[in-house]
C-alpha positions in Angstrom: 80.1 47.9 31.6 82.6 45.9 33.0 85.1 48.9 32.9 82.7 51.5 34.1 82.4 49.2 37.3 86.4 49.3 37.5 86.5 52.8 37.2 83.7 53.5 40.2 85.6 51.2 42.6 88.5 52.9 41.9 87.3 55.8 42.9 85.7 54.5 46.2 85.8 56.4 49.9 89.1 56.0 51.0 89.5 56.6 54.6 92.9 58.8 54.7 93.6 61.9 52.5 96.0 62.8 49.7 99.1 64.6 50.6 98.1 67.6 48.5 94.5 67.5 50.1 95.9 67.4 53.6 97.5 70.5 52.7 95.1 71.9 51.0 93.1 71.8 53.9 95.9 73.1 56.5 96.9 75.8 54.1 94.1 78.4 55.9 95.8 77.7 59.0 100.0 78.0 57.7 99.1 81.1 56.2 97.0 83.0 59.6 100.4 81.5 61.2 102.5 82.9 58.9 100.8 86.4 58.9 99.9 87.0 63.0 102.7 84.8 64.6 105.7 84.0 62.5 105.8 87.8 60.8 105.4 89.3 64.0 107.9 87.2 65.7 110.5 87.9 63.2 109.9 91.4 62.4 110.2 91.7 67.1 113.9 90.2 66.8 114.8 92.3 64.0 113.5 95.4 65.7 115.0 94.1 68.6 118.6 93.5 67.5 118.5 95.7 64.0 118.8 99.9 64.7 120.2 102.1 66.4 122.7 99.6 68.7 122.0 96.3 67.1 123.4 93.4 70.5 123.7 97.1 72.4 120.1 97.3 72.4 120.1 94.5 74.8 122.8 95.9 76.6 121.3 99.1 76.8 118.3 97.2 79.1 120.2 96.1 81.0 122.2 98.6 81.9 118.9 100.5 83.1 118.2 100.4 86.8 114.3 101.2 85.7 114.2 98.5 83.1 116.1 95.7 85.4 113.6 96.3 88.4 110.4 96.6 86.1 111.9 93.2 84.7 112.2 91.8 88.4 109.3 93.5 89.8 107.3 91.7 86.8 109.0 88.3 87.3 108.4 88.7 91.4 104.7 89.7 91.6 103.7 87.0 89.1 105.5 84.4 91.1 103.5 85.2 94.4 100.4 85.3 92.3 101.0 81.9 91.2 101.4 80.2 94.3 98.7 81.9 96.0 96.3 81.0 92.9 97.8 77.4 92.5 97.6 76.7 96.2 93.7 78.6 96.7 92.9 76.6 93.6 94.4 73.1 94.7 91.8 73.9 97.6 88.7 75.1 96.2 89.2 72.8 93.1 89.2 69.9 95.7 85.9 71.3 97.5 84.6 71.0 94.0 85.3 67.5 93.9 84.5 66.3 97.3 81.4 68.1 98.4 78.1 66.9 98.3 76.8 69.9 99.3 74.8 71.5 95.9 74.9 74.8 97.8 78.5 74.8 98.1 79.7 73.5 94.6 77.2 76.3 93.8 79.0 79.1 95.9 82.5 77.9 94.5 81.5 77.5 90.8 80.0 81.4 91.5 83.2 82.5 92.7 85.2 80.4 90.0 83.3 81.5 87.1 82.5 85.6 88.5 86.0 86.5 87.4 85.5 85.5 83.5 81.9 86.9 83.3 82.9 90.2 84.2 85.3 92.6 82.1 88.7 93.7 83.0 87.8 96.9 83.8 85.0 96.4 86.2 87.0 93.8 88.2 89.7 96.6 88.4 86.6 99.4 89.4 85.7 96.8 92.0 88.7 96.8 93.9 89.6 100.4 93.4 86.0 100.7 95.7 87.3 97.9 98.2 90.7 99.6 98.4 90.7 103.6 98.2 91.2 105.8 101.2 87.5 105.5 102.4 86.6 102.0 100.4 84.6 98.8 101.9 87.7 97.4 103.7 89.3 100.6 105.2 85.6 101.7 106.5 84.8 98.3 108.0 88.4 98.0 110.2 87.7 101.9 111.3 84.0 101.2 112.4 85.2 98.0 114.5 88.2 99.6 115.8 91.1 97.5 114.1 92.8 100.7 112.9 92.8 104.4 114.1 92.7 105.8 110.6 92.7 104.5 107.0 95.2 102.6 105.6 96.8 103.2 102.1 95.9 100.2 100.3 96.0 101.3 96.6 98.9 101.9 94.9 100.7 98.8 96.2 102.4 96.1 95.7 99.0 94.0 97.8 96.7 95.4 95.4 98.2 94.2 92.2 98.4 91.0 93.7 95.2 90.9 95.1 93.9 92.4 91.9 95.5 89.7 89.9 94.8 86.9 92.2 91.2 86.8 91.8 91.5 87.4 88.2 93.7 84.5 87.4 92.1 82.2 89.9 89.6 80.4 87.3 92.7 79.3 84.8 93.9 77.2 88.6 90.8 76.0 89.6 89.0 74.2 86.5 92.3 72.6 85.3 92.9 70.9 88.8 88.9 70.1 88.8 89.7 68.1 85.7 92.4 66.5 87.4 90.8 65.8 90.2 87.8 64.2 88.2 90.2 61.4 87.2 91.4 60.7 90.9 89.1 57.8 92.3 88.2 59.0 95.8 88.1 55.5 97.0 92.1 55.7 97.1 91.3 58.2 99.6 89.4 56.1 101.7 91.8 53.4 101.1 94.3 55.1 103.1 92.3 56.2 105.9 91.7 52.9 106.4 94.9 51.9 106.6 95.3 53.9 109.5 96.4 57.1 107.0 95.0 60.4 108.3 92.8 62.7 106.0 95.8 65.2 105.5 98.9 62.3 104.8 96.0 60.4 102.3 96.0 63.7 100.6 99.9 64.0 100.7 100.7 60.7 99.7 97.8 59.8 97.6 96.3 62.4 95.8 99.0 65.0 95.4 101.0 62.8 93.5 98.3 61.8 91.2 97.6 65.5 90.9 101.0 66.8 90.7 100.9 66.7 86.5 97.6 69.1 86.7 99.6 71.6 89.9 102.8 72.1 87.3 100.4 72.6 84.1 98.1 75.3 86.0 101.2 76.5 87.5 102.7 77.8 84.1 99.4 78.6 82.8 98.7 80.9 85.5 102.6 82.4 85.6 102.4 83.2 81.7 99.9 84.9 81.7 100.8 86.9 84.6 103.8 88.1 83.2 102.1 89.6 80.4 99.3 91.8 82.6 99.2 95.4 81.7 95.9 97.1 82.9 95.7 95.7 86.5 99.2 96.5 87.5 98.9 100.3 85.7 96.0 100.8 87.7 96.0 99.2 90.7 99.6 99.5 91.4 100.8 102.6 89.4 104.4 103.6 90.5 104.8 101.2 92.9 104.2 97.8 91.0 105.8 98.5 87.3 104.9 95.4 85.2 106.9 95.1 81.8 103.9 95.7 79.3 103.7 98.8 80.8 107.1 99.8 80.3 106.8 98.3 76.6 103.6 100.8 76.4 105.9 103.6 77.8 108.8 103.0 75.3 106.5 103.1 72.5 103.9 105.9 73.2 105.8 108.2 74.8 109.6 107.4 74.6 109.5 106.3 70.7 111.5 103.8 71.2 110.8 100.7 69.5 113.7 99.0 69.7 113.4 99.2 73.6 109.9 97.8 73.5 111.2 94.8 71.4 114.0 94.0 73.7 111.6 94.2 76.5 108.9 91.9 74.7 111.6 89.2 73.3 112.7 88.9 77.5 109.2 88.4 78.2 109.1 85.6 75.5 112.2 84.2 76.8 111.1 84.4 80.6 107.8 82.4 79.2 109.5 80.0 77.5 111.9 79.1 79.9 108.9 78.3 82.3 106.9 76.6 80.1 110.5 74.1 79.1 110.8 73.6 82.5 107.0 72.3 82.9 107.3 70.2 80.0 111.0 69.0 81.5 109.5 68.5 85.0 106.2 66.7 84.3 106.8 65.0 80.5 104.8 66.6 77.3 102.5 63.6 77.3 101.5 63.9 81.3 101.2 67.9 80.8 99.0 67.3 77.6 96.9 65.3 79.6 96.6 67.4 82.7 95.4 70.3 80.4 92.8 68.5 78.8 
């Protein structure tokens, strides 16, 4: 009996697991990384830098006047997305925070949360009808005589970016909300009345406390700009090439997948660069904590 008692504590809970049960239970997740992100990712740079040119292939990009402005063109558009998102955001996000008004925090949380309840394509259909030849906007400066005769509106750079704008605008808004949730708005208050005014409280008080949260939603929102295909293909056409649709391009109609990998391993670096220089900027502890 004695033993048998032995035996059971022995065998007792133990609050921490075995090294072969941890990995037992992480061994789902190695092996989906192993099959959809590290395979991928090596089977890119070997396509990338294996046949027909090997380093030329990378040459060979940049060596194309088409390639290097679709590159720049990508790299451009996403960056004035990203500061008008980040800086409409900062303000609406704050609104959200401030207001007592149940109206208002209802109008902005509509206006945040429209974008991700609707599909891609129906936000592109809706501003294909605000923006054609005889859309909403074009008909409405006619009829109170701002301009003579419609303007051409789609198939520019403006539409991508307005296209893209109020697409990317939630992934801006409710990580600066969550930011601004941790801000006590008595420091606000504090400095007004110190003499502060409403805009240097702001300045000096909450945008530093907030500037962790602004760097983290600004790489969020320029990463995943960089990567937009349909809105740019559609909206923009000629006019705005984005990478991924050159990618698409050299792959459907070009055949040429070493091209395409070049193209997507530039992207990576371009997203990688940004997101090191976040993490450099702000600390991977203050970033963590500004994206929740």
């Amino acid at each position: 009996m004695l033993g048998m008692r032995r035996r059971t504590r022995a065998r007792g809970w133990q609050s921490t697991f075995s090294g072969l049960t941890g990995l037992g239970l992480i061994a789902p997740f190695l092996i989906a990384a192993g099959v959809f992100i590290v395979y991928p990712f090596v089977e890119l740079l070997r396509t990338a830098f294996g046949e027909p040119d090997g380093l030329g292939n990378v040459t060979g990009f940049f060596e194309s006047p088409a390639a290097r402005r679709t590159l720049w063109t990508t790299c451009l558009t996403s960056l004035i997305v990203t500061v008008i998102v980040v800086a409409v955001g900062a303000v609406l996000a704050w609104s959200l925070r401030t207001t007592r008004s149940r109206l208002t925090r209802m109008a902005i949380g509509l206006s945040v949360f429209m974008p991700l309840w609707m599909g891609a394509v129906m936000k592109i259909y809706v501003f294909t009808v605000l923006l054609e030849r005889f859309g909403v906007v074009n008909r409405t400066l006619t009829s109170l005589g701002v301009i003579d005769e419609p303007m051409r509106l789609m198939r520019t750079q403006f539409a991508v970016v307005a296209g893209m704008t109020y697409q990317m605008l939630p992934y801006a808004v409710l990580p600066l909300y969550a930011v601004y949730v941790t801000i006590d708005l008595n420091l606000v208050l504090a400095a007004e009345s110190m003499g502060a005014s409403r805009a240097r409280a702001l300045r000096d008080v909450v945008a530093p406390l907030a500037l962790p949260g602004l760097l983290a939603s600004t790489v969020i929102v320029y990463v995943i700009c960089i990567g937009y295909y349909l809105t740019p293909v559609l909206l923009g056409g000629a006019t705005a090439p984005f990478t991924a649709s050159l990618i698409a391009d050299d792959i459907f109609n070009l055949f040429e997948p070493a091209q395409a990998a070049v193209s997507s391993v530039l992207l990576l670096i371009v997203a990688a660069v940004v997101i090191l220089g976040g993490l450099r900027l702000v600390g991977k502890e203050r970033m963590r904590r500004a994206l929740g």
